[in-house]
FIMIDO-574848 format. One record per atom (N, C-alpha, C, O, CB): x, y, z. Coordinates in steps of 0.2 Angstrom, whole numbers, plus 5000, padded with zeros to 4 digits. Last residue first. Glycine has a CB too. Layout:
// FIMIDO-574848
XYZ...
END
This chain:
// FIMIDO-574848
491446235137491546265143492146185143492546185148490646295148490846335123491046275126491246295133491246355135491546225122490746425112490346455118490446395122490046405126489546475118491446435101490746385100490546415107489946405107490846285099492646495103492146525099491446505099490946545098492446515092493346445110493046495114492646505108492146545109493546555117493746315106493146295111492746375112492146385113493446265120494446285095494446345095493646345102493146375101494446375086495246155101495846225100495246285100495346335104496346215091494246075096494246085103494746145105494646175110494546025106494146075082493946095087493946115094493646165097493746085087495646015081495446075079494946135082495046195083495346065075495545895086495545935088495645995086495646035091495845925090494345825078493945865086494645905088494545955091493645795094494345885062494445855068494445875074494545935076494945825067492845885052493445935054493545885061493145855065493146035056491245845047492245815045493045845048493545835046492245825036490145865049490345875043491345865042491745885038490045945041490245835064489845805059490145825052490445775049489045825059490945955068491145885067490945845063491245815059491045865070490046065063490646045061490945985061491145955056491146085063489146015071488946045064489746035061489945995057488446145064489546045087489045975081489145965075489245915073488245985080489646185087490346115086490046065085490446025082490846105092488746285075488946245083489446205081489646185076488346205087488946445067488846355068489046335073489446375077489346315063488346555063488146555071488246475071487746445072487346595075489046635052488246595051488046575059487446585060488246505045489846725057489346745053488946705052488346725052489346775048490746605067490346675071489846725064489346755067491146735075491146525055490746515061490446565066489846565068491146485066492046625046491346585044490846575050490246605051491646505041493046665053492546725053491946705049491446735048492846785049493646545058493346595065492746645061492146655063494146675070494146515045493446485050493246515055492646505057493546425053495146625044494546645039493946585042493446615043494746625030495746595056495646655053494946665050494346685052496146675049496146485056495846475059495446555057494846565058496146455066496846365046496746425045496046465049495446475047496846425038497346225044497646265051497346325046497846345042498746265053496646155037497146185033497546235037497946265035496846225027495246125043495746065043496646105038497246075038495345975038494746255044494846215051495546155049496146145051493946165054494546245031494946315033495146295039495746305040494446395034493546155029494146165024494646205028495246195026493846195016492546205037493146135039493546125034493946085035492746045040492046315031492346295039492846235041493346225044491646285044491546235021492246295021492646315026493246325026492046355020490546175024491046125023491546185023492046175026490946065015489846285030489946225036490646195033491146185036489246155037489446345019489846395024490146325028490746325030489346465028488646265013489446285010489846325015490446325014489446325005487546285022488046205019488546215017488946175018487846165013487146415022487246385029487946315026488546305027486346345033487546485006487246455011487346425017487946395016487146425008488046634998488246585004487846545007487846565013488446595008488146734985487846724990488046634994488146584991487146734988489646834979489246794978488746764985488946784990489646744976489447024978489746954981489146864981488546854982489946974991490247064959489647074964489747004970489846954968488847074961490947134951491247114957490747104963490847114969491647164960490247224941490847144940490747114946490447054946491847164940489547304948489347254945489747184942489647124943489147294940490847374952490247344958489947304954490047244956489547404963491247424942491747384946491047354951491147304954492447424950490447524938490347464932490847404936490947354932490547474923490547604948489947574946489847524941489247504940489647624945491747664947491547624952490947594952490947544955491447644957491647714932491947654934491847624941491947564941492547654932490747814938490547774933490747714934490447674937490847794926491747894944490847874948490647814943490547754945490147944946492547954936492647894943492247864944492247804946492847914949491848024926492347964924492347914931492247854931493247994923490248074933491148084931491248034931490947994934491648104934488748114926489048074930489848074928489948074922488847994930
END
């Protein structure tokens, strides 16, 4: 195996991704929602498939929600 192969391979092992639960992903959403950072909450909410129930309930302000309606499929 070459030098490069190697160290990609002892960099994947460091750098391995942590796993995510539905519950941490909800409160992260609303950490990211209430910090005006809609980026990184757009890309939490559309990989776990949270609804706008789920976020409110767990504390994000409706307007924030309501700013991102296209994502939750609201009408």
């Amino acid at each position: 195996m070459g030098k490069s192969k190697s160290r990609i391979f002892r960099k994947g092992i460091n750098d391995q991704f942590t796993s995510m639960t539905r519950d941490t992903a909800i409160t992260e959403a609303v950490k990211f929602l209430n910090l005006n950072n809609t980026i990184e909450a757009r890309n939490l909410i559309t990989m776990f498939g949270l609804s706008a129930e789920e976020i409110l309930e767990a504390g994000a302000s409706y307007e924030s929600v309501k700013a991102m309606k296209n994502i939750f499929g609201e009408k």
